[in-house]
C-alpha positions as YAML, in Angstrom:
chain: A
units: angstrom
residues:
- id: 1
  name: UNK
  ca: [11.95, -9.90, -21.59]
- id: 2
  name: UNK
  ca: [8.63, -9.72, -19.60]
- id: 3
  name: UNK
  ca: [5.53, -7.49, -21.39]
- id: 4
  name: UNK
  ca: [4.15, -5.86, -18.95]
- id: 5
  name: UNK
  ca: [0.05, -4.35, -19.57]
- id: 6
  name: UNK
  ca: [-0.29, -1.09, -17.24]
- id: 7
  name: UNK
  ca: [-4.50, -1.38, -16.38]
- id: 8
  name: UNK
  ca: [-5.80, 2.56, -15.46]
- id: 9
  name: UNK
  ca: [-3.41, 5.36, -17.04]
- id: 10
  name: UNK
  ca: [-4.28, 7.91, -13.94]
- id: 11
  name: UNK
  ca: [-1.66, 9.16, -11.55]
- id: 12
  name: UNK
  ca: [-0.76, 5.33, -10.31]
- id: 13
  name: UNK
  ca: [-0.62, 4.32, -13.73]
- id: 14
  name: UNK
  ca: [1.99, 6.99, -15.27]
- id: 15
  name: UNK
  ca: [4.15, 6.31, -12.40]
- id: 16
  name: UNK
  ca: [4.55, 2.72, -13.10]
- id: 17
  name: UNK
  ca: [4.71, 3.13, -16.99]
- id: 18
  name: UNK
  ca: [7.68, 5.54, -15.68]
- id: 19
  name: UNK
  ca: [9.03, 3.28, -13.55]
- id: 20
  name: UNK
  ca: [8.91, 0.36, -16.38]
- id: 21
  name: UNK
  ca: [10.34, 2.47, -18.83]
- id: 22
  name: UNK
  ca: [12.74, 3.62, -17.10]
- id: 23
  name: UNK
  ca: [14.16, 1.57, -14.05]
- id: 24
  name: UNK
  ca: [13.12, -1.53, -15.15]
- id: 25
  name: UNK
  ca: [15.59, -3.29, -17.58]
- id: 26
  name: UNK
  ca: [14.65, -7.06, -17.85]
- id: 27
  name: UNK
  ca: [10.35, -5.25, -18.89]
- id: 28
  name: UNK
  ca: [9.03, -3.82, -21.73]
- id: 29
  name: UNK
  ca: [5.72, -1.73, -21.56]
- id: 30
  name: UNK
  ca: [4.21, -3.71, -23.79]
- id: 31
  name: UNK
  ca: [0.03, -2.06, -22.95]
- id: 32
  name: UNK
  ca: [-1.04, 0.86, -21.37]
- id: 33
  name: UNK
  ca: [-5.11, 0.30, -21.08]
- id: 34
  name: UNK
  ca: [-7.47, 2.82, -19.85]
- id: 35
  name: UNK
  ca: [-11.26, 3.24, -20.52]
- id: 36
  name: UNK
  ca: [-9.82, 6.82, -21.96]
- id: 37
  name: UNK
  ca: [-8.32, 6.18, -25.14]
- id: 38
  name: UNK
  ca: [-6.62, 9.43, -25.15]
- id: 39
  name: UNK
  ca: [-5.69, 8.93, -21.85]
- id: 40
  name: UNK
  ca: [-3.84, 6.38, -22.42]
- id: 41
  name: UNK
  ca: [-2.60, 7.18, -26.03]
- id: 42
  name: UNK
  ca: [-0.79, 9.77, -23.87]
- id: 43
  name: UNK
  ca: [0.92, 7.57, -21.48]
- id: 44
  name: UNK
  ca: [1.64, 5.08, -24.11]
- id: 45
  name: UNK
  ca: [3.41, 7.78, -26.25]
- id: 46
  name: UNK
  ca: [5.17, 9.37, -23.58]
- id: 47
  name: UNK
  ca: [6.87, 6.14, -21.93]
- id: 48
  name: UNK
  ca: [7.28, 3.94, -25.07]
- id: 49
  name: UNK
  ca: [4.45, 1.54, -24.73]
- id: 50
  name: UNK
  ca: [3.79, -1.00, -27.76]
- id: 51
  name: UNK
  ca: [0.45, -0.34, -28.06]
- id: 52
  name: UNK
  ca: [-3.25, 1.19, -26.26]
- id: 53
  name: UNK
  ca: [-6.37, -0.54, -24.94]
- id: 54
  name: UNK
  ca: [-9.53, 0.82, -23.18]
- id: 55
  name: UNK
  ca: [-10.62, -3.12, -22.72]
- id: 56
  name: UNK
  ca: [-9.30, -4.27, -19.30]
- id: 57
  name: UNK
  ca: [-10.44, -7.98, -19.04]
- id: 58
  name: UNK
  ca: [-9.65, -8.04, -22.92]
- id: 59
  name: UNK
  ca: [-5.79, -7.02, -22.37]
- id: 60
  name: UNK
  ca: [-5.25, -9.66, -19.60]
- id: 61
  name: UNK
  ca: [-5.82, -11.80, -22.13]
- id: 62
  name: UNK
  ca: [-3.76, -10.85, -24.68]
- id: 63
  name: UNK
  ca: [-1.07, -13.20, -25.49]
- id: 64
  name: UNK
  ca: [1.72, -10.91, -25.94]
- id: 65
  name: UNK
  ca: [0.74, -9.46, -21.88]
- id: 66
  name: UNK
  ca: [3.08, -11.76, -19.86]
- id: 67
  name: UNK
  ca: [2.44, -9.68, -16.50]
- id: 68
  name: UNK
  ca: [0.06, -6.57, -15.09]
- id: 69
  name: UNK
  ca: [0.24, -3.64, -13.07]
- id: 70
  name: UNK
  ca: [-3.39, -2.64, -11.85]
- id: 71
  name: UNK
  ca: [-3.62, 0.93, -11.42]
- id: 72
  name: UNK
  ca: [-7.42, 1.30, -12.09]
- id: 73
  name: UNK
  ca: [-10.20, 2.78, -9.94]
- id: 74
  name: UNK
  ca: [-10.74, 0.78, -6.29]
- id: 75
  name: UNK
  ca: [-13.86, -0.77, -7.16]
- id: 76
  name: UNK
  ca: [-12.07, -2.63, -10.61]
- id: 77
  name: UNK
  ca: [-9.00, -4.35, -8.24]
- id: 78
  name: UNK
  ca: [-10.39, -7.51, -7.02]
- id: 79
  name: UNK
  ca: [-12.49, -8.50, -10.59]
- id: 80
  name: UNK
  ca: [-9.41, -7.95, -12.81]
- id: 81
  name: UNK
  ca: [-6.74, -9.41, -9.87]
- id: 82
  name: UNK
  ca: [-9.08, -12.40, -10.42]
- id: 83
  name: UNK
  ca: [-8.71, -12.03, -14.00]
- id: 84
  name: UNK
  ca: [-5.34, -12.16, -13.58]
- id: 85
  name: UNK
  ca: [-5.35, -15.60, -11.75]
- id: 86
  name: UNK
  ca: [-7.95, -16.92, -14.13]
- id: 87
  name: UNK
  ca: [-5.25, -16.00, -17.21]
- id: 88
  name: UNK
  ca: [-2.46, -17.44, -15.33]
- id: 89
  name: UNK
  ca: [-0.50, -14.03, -15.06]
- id: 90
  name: UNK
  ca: [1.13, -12.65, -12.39]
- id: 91
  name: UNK
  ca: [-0.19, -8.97, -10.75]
- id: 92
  name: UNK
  ca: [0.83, -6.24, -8.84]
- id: 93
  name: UNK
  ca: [-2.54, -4.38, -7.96]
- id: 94
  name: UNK
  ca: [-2.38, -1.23, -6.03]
- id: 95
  name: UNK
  ca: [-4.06, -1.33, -2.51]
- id: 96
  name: UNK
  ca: [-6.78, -1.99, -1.54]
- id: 97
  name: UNK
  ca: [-7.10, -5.45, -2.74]
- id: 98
  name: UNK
  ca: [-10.90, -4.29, -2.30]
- id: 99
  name: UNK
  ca: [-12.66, -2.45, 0.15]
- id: 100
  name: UNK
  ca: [-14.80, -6.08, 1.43]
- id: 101
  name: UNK
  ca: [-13.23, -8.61, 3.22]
- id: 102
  name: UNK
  ca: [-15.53, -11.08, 1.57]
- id: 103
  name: UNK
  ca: [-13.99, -9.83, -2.09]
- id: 104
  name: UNK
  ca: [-10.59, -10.19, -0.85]
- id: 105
  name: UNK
  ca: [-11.39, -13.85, 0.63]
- id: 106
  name: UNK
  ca: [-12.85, -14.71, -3.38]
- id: 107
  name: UNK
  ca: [-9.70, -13.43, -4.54]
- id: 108
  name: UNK
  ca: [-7.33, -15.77, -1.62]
- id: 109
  name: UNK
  ca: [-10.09, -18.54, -3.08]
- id: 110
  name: UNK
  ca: [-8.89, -17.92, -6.60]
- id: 111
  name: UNK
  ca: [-5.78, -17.68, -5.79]
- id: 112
  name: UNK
  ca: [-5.47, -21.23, -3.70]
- id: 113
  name: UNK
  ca: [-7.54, -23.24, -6.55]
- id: 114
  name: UNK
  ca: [-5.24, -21.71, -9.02]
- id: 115
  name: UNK
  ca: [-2.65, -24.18, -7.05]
- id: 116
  name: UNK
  ca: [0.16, -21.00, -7.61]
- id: 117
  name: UNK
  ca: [1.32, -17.55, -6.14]
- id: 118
  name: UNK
  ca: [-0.15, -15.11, -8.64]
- id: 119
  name: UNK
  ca: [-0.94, -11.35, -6.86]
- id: 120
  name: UNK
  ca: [1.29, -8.96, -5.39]
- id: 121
  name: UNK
  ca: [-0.50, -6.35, -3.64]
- id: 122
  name: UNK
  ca: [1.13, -2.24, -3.75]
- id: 123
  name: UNK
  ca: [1.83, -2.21, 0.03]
- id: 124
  name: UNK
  ca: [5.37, 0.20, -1.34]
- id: 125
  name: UNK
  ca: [6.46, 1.39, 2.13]
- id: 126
  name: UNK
  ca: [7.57, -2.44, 3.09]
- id: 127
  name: UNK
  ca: [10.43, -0.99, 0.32]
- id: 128
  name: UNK
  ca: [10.91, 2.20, 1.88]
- id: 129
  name: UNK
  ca: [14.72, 2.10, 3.85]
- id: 130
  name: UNK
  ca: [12.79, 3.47, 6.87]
- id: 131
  name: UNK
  ca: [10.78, 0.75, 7.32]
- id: 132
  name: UNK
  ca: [13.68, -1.26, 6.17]
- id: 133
  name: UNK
  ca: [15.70, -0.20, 9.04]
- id: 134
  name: UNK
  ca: [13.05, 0.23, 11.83]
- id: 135
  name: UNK
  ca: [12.33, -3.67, 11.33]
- id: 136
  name: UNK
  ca: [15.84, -4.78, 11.12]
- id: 137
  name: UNK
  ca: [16.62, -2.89, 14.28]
- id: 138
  name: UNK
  ca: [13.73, -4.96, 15.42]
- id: 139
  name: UNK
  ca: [14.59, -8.00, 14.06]
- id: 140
  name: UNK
  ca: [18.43, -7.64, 14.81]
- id: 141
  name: UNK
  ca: [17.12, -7.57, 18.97]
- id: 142
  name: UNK
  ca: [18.58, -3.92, 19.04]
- id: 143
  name: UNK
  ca: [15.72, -2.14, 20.62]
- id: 144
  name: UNK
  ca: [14.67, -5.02, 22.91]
- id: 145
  name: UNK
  ca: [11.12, -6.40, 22.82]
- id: 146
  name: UNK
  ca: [8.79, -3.52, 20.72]
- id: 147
  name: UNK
  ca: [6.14, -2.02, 23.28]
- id: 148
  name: UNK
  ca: [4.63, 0.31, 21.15]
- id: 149
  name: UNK
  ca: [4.56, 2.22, 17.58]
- id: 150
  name: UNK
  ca: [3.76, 5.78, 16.67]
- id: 151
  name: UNK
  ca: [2.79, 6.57, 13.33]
- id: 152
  name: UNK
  ca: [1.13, 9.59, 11.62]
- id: 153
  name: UNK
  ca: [0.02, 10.25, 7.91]
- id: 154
  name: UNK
  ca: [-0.41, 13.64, 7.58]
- id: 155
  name: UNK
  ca: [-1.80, 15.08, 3.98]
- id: 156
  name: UNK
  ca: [-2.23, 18.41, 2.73]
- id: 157
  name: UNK
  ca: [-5.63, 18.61, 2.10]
- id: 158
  name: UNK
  ca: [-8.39, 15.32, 0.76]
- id: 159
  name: UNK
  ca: [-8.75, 14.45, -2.10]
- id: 160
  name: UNK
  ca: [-12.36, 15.30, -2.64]
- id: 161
  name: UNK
  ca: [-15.22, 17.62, -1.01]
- id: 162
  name: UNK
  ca: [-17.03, 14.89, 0.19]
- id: 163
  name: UNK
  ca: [-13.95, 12.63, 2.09]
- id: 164
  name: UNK
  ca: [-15.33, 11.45, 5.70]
- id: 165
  name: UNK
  ca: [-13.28, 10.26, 8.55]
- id: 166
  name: UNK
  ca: [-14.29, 6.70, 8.12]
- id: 167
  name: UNK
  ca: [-13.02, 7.48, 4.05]
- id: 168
  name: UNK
  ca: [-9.69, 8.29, 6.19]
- id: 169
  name: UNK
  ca: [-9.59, 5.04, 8.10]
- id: 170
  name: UNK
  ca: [-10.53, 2.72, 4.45]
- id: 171
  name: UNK
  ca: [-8.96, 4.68, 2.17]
- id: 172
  name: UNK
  ca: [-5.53, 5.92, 3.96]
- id: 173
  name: UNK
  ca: [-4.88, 4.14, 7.08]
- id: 174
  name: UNK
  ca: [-4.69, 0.71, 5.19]
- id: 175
  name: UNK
  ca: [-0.92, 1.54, 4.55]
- id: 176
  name: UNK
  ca: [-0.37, 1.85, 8.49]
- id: 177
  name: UNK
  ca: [-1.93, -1.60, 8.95]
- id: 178
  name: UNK
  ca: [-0.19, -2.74, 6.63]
- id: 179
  name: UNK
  ca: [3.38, -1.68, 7.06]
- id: 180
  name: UNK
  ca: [2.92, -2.18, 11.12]
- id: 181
  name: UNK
  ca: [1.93, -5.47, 10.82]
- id: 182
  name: UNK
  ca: [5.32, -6.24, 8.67]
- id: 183
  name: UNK
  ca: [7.51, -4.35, 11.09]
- id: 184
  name: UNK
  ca: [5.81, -5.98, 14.08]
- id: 185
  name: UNK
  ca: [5.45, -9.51, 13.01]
- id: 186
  name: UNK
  ca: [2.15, -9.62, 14.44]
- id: 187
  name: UNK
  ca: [-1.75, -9.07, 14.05]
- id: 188
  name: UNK
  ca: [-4.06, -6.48, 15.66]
- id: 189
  name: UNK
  ca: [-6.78, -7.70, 18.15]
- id: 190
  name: UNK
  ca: [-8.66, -4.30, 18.75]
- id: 191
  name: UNK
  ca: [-9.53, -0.43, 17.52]
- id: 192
  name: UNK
  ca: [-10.52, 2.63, 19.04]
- id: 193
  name: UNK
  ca: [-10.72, 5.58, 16.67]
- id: 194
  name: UNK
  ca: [-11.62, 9.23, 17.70]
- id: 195
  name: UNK
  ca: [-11.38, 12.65, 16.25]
- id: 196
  name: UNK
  ca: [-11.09, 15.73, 17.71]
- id: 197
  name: UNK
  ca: [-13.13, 19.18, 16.61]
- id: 198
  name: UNK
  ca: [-12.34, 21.32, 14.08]
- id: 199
  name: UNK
  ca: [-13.52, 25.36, 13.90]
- id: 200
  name: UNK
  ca: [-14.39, 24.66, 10.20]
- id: 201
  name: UNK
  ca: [-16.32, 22.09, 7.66]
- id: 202
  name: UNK
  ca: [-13.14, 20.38, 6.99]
- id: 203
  name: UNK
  ca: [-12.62, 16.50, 7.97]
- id: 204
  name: UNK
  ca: [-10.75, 16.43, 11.38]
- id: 205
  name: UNK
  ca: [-7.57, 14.06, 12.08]
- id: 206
  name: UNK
  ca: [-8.75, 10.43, 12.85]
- id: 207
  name: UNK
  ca: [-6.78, 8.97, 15.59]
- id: 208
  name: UNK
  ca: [-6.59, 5.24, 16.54]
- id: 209
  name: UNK
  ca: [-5.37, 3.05, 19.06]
- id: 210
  name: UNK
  ca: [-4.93, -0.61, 18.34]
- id: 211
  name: UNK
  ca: [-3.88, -3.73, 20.48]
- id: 212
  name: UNK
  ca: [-1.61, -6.27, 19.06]
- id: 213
  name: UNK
  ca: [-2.03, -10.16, 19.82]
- id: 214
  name: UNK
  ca: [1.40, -9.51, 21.27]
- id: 215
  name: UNK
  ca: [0.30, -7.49, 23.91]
- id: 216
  name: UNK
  ca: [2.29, -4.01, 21.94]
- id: 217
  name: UNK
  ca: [0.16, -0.59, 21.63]
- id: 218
  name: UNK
  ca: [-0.42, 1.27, 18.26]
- id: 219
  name: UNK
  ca: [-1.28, 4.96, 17.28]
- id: 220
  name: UNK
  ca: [-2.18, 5.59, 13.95]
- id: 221
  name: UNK
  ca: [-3.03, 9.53, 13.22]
- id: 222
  name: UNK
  ca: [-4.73, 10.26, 9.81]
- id: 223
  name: UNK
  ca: [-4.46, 13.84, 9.40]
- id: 224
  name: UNK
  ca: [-5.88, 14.33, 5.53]
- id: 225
  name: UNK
  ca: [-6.22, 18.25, 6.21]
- id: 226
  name: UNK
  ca: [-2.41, 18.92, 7.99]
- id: 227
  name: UNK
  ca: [-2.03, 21.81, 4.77]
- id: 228
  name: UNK
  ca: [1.77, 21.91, 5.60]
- id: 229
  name: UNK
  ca: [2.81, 19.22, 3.48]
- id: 230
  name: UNK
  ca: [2.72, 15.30, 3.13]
- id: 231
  name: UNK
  ca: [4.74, 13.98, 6.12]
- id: 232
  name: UNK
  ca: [4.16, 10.84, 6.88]
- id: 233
  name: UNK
  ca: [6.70, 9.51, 10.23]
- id: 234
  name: UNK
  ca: [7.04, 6.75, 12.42]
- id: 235
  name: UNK
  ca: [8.70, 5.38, 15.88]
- id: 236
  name: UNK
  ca: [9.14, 2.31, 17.47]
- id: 237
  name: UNK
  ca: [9.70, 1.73, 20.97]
- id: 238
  name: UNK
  ca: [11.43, -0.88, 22.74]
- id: 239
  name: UNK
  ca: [12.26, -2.23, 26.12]
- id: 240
  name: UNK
  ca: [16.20, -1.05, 25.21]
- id: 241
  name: UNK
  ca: [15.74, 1.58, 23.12]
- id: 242
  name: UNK
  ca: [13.40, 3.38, 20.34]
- id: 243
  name: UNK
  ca: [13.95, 4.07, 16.65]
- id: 244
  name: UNK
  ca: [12.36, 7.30, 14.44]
- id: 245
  name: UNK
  ca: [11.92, 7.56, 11.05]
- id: 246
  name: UNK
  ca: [13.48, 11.42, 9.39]
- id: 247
  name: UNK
  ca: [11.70, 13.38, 7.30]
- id: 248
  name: UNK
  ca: [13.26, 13.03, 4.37]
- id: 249
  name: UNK
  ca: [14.89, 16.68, 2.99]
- id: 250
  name: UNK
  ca: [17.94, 16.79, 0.87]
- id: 251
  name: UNK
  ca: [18.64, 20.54, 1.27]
- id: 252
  name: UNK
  ca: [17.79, 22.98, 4.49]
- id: 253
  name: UNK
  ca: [17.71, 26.54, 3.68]
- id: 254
  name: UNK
  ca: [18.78, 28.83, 6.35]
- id: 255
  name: UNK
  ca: [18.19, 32.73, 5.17]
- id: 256
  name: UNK
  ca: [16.37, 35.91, 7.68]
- id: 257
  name: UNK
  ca: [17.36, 34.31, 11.12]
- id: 258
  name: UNK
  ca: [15.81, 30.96, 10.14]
- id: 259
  name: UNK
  ca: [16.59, 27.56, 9.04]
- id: 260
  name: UNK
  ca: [14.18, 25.60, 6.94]
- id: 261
  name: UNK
  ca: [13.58, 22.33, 4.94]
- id: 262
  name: UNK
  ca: [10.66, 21.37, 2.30]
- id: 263
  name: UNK
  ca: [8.18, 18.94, 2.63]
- id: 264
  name: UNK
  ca: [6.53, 16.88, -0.65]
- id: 265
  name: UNK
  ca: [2.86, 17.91, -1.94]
- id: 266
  name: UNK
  ca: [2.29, 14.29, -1.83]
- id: 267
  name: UNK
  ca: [3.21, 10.47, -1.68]
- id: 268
  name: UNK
  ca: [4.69, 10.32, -5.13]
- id: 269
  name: UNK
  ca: [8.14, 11.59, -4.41]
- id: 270
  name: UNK
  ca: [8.66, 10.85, -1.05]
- id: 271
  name: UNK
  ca: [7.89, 7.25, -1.68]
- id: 272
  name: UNK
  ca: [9.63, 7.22, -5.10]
- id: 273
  name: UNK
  ca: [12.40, 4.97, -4.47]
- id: 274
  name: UNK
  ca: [10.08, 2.16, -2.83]
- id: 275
  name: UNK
  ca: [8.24, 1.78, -5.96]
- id: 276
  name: UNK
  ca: [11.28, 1.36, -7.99]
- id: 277
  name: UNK
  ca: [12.04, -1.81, -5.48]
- id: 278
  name: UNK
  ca: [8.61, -2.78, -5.38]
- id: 279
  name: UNK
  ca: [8.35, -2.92, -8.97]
- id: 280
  name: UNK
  ca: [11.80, -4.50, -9.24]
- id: 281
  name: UNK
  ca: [10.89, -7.32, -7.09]
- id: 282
  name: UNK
  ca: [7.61, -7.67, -8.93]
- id: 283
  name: UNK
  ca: [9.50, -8.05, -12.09]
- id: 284
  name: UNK
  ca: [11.31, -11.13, -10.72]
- id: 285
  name: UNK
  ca: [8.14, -12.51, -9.07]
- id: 286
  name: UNK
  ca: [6.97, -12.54, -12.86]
- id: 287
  name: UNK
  ca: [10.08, -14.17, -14.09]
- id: 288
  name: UNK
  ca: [10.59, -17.05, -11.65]
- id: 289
  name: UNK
  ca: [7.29, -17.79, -10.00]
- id: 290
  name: UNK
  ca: [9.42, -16.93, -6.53]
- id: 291
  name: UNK
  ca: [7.14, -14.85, -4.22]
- id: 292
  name: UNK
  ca: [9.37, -12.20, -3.07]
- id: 293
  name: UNK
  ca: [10.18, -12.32, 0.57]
- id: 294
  name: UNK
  ca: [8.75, -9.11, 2.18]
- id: 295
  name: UNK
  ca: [5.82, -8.02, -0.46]
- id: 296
  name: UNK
  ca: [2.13, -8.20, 0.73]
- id: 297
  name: UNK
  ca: [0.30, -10.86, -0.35]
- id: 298
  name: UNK
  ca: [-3.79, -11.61, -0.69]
- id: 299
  name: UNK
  ca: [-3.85, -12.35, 2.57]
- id: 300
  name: UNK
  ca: [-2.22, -8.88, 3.48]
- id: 301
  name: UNK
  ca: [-4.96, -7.33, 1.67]
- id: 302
  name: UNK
  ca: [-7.81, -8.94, 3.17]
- id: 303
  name: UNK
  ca: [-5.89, -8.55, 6.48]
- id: 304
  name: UNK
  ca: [-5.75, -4.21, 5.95]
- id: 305
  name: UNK
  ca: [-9.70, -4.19, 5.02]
- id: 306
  name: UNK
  ca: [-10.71, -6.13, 7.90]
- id: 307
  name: UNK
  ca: [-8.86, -3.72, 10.39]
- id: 308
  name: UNK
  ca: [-9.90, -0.95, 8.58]
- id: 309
  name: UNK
  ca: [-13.39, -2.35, 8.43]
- id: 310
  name: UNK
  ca: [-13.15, -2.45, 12.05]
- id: 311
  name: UNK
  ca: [-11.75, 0.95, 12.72]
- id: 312
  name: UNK
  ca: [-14.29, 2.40, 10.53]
- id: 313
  name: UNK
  ca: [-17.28, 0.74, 12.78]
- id: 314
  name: UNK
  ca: [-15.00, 1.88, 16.30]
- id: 315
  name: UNK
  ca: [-15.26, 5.55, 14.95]
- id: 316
  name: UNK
  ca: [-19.17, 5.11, 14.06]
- id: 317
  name: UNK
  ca: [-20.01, 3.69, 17.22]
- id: 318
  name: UNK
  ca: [-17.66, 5.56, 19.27]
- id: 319
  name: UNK
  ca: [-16.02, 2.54, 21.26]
- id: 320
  name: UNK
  ca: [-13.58, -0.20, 20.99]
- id: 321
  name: UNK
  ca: [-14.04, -2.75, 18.24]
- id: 322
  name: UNK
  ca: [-12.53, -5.99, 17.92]
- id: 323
  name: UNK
  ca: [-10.58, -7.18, 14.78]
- id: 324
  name: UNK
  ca: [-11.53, -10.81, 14.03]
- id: 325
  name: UNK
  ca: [-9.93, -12.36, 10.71]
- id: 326
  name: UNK
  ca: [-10.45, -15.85, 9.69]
- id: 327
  name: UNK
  ca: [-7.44, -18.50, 10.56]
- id: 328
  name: UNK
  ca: [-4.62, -17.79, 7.68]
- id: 329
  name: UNK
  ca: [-4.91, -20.42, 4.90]
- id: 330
  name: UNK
  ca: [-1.63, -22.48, 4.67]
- id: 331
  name: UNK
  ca: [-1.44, -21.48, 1.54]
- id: 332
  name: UNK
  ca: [-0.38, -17.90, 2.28]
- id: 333
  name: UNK
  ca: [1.79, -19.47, 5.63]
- id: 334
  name: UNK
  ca: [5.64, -19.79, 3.85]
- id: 335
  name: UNK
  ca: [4.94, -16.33, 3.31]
- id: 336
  name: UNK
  ca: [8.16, -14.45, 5.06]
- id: 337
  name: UNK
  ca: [6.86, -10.80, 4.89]
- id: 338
  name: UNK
  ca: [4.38, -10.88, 8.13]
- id: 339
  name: UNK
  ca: [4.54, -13.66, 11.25]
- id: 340
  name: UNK
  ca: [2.70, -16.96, 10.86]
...
């Protein structure tokens, strides 16, 4: 039985303590830690956990904590992943790895002297059948060679008064470069980003086009303010053919001459499902040391903030922007999930 410590008892954190306690057989919750005690006396109480903490760095190192989930604040992920390493325990951290590339290549550092796969970064939507399918049809030769992919993240309003379009780009996109680079197989070269107007104060869509090192176009729309709905949709276009992700509706209504379906208030339930097999395969990366085959890795993470480093400085300056990573260290290069 693995003992699991949950780190940040927020919105993140509940959901995993949910998942754990109840799609998880093989884990026990053994900590939920949050710097609110109540917080996570809450959490604790209402998904079984063994016990409560409000020390992160202090739980890591507990020796009845055999894995972690990371669910804390973005600024905490790369110091306690690094913890992590330094207790020899296995973590799944929820993007972004951090926010600097140069944090994210301390953590890879860590990582490689630790001699041993230790973090698994929260890239769900690699677990998402969409995805699932859309790269098998790729993989599978169905669609011919992939030209180009379409994606927009559309949510119903941002999260706080103050959210910019480069916050867009950082703090949203990051799942786009992610999950395209998977489906792909390949790495982005270049950025544009632009957004139109908007009649009121609100943050406008962000829109960005990106060139692969495989010649293939991206779009990537960021609409934080759709109000609508999440919806979040992709296609991918081949020589031979294309393939579309579906909204995903169980039920259609049809009542006063019209026909309608729902659409989530946000990510939670519609990506539901890829957590539970993110957090699955997670669970067996913690038992057997085996680094599951299609979950991001370090170097995933530092690859997302160094596009989305770039896209933020194409918006600023208003022109393309070239994405330049450092060579990827052998140590992340058995790593099946993205192209060598």
């Amino acid at each position: 039985m693995i003992r699991l410590a949950i780190i940040g008892a927020g919105l993140m954190g509940e959901d995993h303590a949910k998942i754990v306690a109840e799609d998880l057989p093989g884990a026990t919750l053994q900590v939920v830690c949050d710097m609110s005690g109540e917080r996570a006396a809450m959490v604790a109480e209402r998904y079984g956990a063994e016990s409560v903490a409000t020390d992160a760095e202090a739980t890591i190192r507990r020796d009845d904590v055999d894995a972690v989930v990371i669910a804390s604040p973005d600024f905490t992920h790369a110091p306690l992943t690094m913890a992590c390493i330094a207790a020899g325990k296995r973590v799944l951290c929820e993007k972004p790895l951090s926010q600097s590339p140069a944090e994210c290549e301390a953590v890879m550092k860590a990582e490689q002297a630790a001699g041993a796969r230790f973090v698994m970064l929260g890239f769900m939507r690699r677990y998402d059948q969409s995805y699932v399918e859309m790269r098998r049809a790729l993989v599978e030769g169905k669609i011919g060679r992939p030209l180009m992919m379409h994606n927009f993240h559309r949510n119903v309003e941002t999260p706080a008064t103050d959210f910019t379009g480069a916050m867009a780009i950082t703090n949203s996109a990051p799942h786009e470069f992610d999950v395209v680079r998977h489906v792909l197989g390949t790495e982005f070269i270049s950025v544009t980003a632009h957004q139109p107007r908007r009649s009121d104060d609100r943050v406008a869509p962000v829109v960005m086009v990106l060139e692969t090192g495989d010649g293939q176009l991206v779009t990537i729309e960021i609409n934080n303010n759709a109000d609508y709905g999440y919806d979040v949709r992709a296609e991918l276009v081949g020589e031979a053919g294309s393939i579309a992700m579906n909204n995903v509706a169980y039920t259609r209504t049809d009542m006063k001459l019209a026909a309608s379906t729902s659409y989530d208030a946000d990510w939670r339930g519609r990506y539901h499902e890829a957590y539970v097999r993110q957090n699955r395969d997670f669970l067996r990366f913690a038992e057997t040391g085996h680094f599951p085959e299609i979950a991001s890795d370090s170097w995933d993470g530092y690859c997302a903030t160094v596009v989305a480093e770039a896209g933020a400085a194409a918006l600023s300056a208003g022109r393309k922007q070239p994405v330049t990573m450092m060579d990827k260290p052998e140590f992340y290069q058995g790593h099946k999930g993205v192209a060598a």
